[in-house]
N, C-alpha and C positions, 0 to 999 in steps of 0.2 A: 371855214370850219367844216369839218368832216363827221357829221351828222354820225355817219357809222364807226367811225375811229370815239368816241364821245360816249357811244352807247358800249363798245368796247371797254371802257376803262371803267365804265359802271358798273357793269356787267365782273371787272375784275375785283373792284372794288368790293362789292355784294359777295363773290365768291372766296373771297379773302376774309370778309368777316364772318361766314360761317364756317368755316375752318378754322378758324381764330377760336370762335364759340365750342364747334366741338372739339379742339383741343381742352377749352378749361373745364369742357363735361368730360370728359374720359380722363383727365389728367396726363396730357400727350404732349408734355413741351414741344416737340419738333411739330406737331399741328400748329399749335398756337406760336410760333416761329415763322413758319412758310403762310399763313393768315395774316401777320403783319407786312409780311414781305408782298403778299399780292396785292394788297391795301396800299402801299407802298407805291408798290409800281403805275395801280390807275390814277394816286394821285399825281404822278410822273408825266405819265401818259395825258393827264387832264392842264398841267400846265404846259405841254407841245401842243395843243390842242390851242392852249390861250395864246400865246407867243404866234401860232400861224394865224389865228383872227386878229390878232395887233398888224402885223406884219401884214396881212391884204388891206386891212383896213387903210394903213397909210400910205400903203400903194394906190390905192381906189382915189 
């Protein structure tokens, strides 16, 4: 597990839902579009994340 890849996808995660947010405050579909979509992607990001500690695990 990559400590820094983890914080990464938080990090996307977090920046995705305030985008998300201030799309539904200015009423900017395309905000609240690309705020699902980065949300999207750290949850992505978070199961490569799982799948590689599976995978050293059963290596170890």
């Amino acid at each position: 597990m990559s400590l820094e890849d983890r914080a990464k996808a938080t990090a996307k995660n977090i920046e995705g839902k305030a985008q998300e947010a201030l799309g539904n405050v200015t009423g900017d579909p395309e905000d609240k579009t690309e705020g699902k979509a980065k949300q999207a992607e750290g949850e992505v990001r978070h199961g490569v994340e799982d799948v590689k500690d599976k995978v050293k695990k059963n290596i170890d």
